[in-house]
C-alpha positions in Angstrom: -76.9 29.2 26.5 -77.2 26.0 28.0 -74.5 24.5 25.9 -72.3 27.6 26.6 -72.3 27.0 30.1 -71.0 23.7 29.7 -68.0 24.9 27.6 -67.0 27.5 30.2 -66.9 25.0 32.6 -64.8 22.3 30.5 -62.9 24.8 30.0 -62.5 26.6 33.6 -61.7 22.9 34.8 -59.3 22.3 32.2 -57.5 25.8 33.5 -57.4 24.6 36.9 -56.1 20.7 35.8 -53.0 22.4 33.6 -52.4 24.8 36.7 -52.6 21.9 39.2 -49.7 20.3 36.6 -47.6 22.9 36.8 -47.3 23.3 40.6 -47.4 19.4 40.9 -43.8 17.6 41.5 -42.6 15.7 38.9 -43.7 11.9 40.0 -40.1 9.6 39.8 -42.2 6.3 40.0 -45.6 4.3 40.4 -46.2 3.8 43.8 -48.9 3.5 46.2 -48.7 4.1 49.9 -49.9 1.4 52.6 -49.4 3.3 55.5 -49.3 7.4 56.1 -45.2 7.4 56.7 -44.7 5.4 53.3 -43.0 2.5 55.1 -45.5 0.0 53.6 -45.9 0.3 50.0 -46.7 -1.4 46.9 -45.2 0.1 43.7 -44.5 -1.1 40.0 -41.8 -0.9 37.1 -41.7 -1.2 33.5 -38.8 -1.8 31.3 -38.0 -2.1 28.0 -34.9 -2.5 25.8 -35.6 -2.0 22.0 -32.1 -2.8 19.9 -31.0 -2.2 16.2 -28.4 -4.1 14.7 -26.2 -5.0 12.7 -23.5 -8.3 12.5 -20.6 -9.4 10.7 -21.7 -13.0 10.8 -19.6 -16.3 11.9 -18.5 -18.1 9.0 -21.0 -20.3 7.4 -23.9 -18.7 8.7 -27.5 -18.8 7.4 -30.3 -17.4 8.1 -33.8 -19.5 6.9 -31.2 -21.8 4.6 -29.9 -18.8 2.4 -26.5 -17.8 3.3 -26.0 -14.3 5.2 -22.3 -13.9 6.1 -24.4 -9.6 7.3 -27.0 -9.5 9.3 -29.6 -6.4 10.0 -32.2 -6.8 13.0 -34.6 -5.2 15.3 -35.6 -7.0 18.9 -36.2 -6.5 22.5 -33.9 -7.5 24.0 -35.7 -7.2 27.5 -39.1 -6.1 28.1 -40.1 -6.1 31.8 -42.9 -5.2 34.9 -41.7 -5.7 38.3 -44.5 -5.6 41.2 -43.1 -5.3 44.5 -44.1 -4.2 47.8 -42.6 -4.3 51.6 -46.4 -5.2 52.6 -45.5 -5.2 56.7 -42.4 -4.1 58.7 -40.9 -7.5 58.2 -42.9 -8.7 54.9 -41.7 -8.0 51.5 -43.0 -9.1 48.1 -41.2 -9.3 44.7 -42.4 -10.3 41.5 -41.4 -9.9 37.9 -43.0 -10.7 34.6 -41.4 -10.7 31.1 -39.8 -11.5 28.0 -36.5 -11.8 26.6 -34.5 -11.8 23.4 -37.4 -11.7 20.8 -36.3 -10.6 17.0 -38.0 -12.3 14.0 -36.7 -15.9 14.4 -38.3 -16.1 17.6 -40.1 -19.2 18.4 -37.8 -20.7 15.3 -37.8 -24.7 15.9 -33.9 -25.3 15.3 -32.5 -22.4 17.5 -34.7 -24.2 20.0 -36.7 -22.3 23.2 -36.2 -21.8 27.1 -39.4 -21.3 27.2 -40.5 -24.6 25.1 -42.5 -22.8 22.8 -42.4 -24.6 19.5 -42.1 -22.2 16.3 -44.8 -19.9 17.6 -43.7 -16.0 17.5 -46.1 -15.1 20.4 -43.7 -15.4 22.9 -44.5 -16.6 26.3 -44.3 -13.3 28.9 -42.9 -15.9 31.4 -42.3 -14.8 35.5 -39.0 -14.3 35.6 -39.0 -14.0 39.7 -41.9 -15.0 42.5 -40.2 -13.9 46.1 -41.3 -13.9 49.7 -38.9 -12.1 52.5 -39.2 -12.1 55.8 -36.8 -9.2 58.1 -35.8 -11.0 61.5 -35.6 -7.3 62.4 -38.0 -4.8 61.7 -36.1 -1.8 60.1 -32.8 -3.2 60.0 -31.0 -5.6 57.1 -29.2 -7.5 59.0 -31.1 -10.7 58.3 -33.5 -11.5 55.6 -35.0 -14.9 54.9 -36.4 -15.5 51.3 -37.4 -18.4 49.2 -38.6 -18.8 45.8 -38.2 -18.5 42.2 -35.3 -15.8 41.5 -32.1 -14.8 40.5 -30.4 -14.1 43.8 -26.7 -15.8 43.0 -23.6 -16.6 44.9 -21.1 -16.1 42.1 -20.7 -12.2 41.4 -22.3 -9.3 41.0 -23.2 -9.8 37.3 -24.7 -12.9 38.2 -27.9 -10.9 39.6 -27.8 -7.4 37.8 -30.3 -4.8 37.7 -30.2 -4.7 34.2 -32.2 -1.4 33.8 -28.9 0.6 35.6 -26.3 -1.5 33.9 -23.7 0.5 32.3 -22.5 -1.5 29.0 -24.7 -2.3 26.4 -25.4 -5.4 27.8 -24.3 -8.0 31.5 -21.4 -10.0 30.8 -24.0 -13.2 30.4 -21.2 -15.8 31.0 -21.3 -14.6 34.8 -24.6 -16.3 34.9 -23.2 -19.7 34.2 -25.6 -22.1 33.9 -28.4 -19.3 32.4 -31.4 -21.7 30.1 -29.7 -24.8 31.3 -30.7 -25.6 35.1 -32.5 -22.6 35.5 -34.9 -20.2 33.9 -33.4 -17.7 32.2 -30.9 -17.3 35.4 -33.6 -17.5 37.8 -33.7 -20.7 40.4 -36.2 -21.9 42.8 -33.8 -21.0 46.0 -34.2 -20.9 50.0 -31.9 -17.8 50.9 -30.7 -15.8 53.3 -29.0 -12.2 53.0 -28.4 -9.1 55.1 -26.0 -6.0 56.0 -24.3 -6.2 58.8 -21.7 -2.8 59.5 -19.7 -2.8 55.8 -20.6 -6.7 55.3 -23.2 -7.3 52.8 -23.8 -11.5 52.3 -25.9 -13.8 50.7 -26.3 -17.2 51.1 -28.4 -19.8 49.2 -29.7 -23.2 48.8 -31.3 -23.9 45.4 -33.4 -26.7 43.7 -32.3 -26.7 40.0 -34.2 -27.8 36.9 -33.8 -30.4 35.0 -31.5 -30.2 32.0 -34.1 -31.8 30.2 -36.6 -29.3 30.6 -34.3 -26.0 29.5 -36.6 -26.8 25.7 -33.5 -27.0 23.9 -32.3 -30.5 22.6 -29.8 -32.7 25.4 -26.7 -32.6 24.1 -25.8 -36.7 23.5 -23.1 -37.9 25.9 -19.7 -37.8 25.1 -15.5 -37.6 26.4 -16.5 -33.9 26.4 -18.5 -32.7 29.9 -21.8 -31.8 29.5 -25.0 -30.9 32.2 -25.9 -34.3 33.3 -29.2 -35.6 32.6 -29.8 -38.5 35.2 -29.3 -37.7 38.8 -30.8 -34.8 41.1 -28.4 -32.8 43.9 -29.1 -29.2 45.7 -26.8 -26.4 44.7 -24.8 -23.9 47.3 -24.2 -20.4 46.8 -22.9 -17.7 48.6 -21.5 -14.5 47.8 -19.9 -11.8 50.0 -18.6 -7.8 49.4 -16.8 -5.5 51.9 -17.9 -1.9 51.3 -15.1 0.9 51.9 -17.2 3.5 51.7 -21.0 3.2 50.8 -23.6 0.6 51.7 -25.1 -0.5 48.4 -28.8 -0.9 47.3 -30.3 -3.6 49.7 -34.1 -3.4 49.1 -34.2 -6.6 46.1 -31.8 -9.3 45.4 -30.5 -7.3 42.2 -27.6 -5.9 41.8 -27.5 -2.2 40.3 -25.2 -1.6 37.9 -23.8 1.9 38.2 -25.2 4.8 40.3 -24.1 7.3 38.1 -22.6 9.3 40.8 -25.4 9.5 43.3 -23.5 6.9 45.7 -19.7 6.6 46.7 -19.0 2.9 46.1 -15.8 0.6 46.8 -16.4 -2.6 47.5 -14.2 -6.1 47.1 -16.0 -9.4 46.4 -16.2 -12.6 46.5 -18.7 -15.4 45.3 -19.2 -19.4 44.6 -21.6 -21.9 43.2 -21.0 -25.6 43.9 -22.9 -29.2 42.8 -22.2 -32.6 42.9 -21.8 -34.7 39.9 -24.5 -31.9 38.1 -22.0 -32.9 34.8 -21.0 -35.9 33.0 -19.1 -37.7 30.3 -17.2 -40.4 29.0 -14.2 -42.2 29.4 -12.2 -45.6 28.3 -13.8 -45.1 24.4 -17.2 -44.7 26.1 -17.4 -47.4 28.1 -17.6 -45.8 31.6 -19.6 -42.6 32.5 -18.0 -40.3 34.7 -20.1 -37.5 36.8 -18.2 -34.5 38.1 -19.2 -31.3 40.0 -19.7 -28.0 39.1 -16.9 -25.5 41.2 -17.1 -21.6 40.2 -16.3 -19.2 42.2 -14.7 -15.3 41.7 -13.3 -12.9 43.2 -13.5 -8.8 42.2 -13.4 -5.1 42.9 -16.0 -2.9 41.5 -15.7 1.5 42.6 -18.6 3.6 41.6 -17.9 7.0 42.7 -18.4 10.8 41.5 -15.0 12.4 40.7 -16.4 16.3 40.6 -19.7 16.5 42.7 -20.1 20.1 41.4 -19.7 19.2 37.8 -21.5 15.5 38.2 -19.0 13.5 36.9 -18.8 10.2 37.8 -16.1 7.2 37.4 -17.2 3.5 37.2 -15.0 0.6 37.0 -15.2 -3.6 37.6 -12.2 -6.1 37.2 -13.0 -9.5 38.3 -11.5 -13.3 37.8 -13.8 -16.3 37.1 -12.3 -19.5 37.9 -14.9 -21.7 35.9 -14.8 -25.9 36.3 -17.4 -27.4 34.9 -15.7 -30.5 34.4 -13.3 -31.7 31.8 -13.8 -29.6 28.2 -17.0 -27.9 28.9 -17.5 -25.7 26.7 -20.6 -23.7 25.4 -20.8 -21.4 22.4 -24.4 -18.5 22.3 -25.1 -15.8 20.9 -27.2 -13.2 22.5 -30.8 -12.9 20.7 -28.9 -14.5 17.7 -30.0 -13.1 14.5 -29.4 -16.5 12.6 -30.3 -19.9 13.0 -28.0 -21.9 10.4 -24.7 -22.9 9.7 -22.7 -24.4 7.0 -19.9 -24.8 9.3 -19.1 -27.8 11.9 -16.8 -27.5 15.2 -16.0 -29.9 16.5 -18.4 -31.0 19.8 -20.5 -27.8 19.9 -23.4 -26.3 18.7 -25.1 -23.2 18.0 -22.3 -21.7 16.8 -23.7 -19.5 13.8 -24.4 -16.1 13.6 -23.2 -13.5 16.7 -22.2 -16.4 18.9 -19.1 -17.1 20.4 -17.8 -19.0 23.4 -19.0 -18.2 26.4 -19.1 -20.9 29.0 -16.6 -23.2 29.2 -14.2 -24.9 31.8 -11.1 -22.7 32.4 -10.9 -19.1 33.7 -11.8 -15.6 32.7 -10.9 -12.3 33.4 -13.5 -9.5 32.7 -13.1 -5.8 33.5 -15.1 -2.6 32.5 -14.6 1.2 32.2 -16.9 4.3 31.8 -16.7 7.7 32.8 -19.6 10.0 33.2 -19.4 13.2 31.7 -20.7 16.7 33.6 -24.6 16.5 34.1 -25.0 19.9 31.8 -22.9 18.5 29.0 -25.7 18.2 26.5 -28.1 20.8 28.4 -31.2 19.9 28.7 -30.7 16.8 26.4 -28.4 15.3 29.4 -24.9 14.2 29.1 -23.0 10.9 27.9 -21.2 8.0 29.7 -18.7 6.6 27.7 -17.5 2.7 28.4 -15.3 -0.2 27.3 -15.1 -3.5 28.4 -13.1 -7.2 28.2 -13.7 -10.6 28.8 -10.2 -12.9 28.5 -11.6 -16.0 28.2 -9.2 -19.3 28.7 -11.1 -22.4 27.6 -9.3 -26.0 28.3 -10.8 -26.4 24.8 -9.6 -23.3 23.4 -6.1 -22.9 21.6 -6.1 -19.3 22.8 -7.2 -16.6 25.1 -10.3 -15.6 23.6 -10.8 -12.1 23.9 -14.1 -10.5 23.5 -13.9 -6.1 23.5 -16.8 -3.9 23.5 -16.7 0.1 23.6 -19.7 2.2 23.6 -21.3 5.4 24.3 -24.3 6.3 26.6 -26.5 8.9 25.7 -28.2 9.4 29.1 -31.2 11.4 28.2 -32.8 10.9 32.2 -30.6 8.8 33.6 -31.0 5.3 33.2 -35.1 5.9 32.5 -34.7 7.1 29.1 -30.9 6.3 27.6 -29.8 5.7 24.1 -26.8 3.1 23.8 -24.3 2.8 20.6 -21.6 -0.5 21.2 -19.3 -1.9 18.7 -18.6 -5.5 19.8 -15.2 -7.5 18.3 -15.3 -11.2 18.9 -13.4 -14.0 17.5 -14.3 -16.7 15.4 -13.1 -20.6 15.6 -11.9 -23.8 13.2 -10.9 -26.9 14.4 -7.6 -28.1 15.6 -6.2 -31.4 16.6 -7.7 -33.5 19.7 -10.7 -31.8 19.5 -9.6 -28.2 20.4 -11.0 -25.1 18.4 -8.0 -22.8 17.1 -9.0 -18.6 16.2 -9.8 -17.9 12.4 -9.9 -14.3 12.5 -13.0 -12.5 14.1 -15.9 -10.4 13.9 -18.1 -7.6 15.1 -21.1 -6.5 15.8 -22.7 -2.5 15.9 -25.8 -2.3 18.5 -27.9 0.9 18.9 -30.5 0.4 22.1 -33.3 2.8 23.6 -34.1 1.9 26.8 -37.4 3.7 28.8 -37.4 2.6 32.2 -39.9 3.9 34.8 
């Protein structure tokens, strides 16, 4: 009897816990309360990006010496926890912990490491941000003072994305233009200051950068072509500025969110710039005189996110933006995003790295990007959601380029919950270089590139 007892009263309380559950609101994220209004909180997020692939290699590409001109692999491409907290009216706290790009050549010694971590596939779960704010007004945005290690950027929006609410596949990574070469992984120790002020929303910082030394990949050798100098220290400048139309966009971090999906009534026209003394340097006269010369970006863009049918939850979200990119004379930088090989039978001419899925992505010049997508009604799919189609370009002119390189992706988002559980499918078409004369690289046909990602975001 004594054992019945305690049955019926797992049982009654397992009644009660399943009844408790179905009156309960569903919870939209982990957060704890500092205060009874809410105001002061502490609350964290997880993210992670698994992808599937496959790629039509760059010529002469191998993978572990054996030749592999297809590749199939599985990775993360991001795999996140953010902890953050406004702690006071005027205190906030940011920090965020991960990894990135990790497939099974991670850790390989020739691709090199950002993280310096010699051939060893336990890969370092690095802090990717470490931020204190302080609000010179309590409640308002108008000014907020910051310093420490993250990504807040002066050159565009792309250059400090919320990657969890980013539409395409993946950012348009040459908007972070010096990303694993003077800072870590895009982040930068910085002093900053940013705010709202009526339909003004700036930023404004001063950062220390790294070392190209200690990015863990091997210092490119001095040469007539520019490259990130590696004697010689100098501060960086940043700022960036947006007018909103309509909307005020998300203030509460330094990141940027990529589409709202309709929940927000966006227009906005931007403007941004980076800028650092002699931070590059080559050659000239046959190598007899080293010449340093700044780095100058700066860009200008219009980005709408807006719902076209409330009623039916469609949604419309579109970015065109120029890049004006000097980096002084021939800069140019080839990568290739969690690059499923690590060898090449091929040589270009004055760069590196260019085998498997890369292509060139930094470089001195210009460069045009836009995007598209169009969310579909919210009960397209029922209760399996709806989709978001998208394309997107990046016109890439390169001093050291023959011709515009054009880089296309289309895809389809499977939005499941929004962007907290989405399946992504993207076909990528790239090109692929030879050498010319003069030390220029000339198209020779290109290739492409099917990704499928799952991303689970809470």
């Amino acid at each position: 009897m004594k054992h019945l007892s305690w049955i019926f009263l797992v049982c009654a309380l397992t009644s009660q816990a399943q009844d408790s559950l179905k009156t309960m609101p569903e919870k939209t994220e982990l957060k704890y309360n500092l205060n009874t209004s809410g105001s002061h909180f502490f609350k964290a997020t997880f993210l992670n990006q698994t992808w599937f692939r496959f790629n039509n290699s760059n010529p002469g590409t191998t993978v572990l010496g054996e030749a592999a001109p297809q590749t199939l692999d599985l990775g993360l491409r991001r795999t996140r926890i953010q902890l953050l907290g406004q702690i006071t009216d005027r205190t906030f706290l940011y920090i965020q912990l991960g990894m990135n790009n990790f497939n099974f050549l991670n850790g390989f010694p020739s691709l090199g490491n950002a993280q310096g971590v010699p051939s060893n596939r336990k890969i370092a779960f690095f802090v990717h941000d470490a931020v204190v704010e302080y609000s010179a007004f309590a409640h308002k945005d108008w000014l907020k003072i910051g310093g420490g290690l993250t990504i807040l950027n002066g050159l565009s929006r792309f250059s400090q994305p919320s990657v969890s609410s980013i539409m395409t596949m993946d950012v348009p990574v040459f908007a972070q233009a010096t990303v694993d070469q003077t800072d870590e992984f895009s982040r930068k120790l910085t002093l900053y200051a940013r705010g709202q002020v009526g339909k003004w929303d700036y930023r404004l910082g001063l950062t220390d950068p790294f070392p190209i030394g200690t990015s863990g990949n091997p210092v490119p050798a001095i040469s007539a072509n520019s490259t990130f100098a590696a004697k010689g220290h100098h501060k960086q400048y940043q700022g960036f500025l947006i007018y909103n139309f309509f909307d005020k966009e998300a203030h509460h971090t330094p990141y940027m969110t990529g589409t709202y999906l309709g929940k927000k009534k966006v227009l906005n026209i931007e403007g941004g710039f980076i800028s650092q003394k002699a931070a590059m340097w080559r050659t000239q006269n046959s190598g007899r005189d080293t010449v340093y010369n700044a780095v100058n970006l700066w860009s200008l863009a219009m980005f709408a996110d807006m719902p076209v049918s409330k009623a039916k939850g469609t949604a419309i979200s579109a970015y065109l933006g120029y890049f004006h990119t000097d980096y002084g004379a021939n800069y140019l930088r080839f990568n290739g995003i969690m690059n499923p090989a690590n060898g090449t039978t091929q040589s270009l001419s004055g760069v590196s790295g260019i085998q498997g899925n890369a292509f060139p992505m930094f470089g001195t010049g210009s460069v045009i990007y836009s995007q598209l997508g169009y969310l579909c009604a919210a009960d397209l799919l029922g209760k399996n959601g709806t989709v978001m189609p998208y394309a997107s370009a990046q016109l890439a002119d390169y001093q050291r380029l023959t011709k515009v390189a054009g880089i296309y992706n289309v895809g389809l988002n499977w939005l499941l919950k929004a962007h907290n559980s989405k399946i992504s499918l993207d076909f990528q078409n790239r090109p692929v270089y030879q050498n010319a004369s003069d030390g220029l690289l000339k198209p020779n046909g290109r290739r492409g590139a099917v990704t499928i990602q799952y991303q689970v975001f809470i």
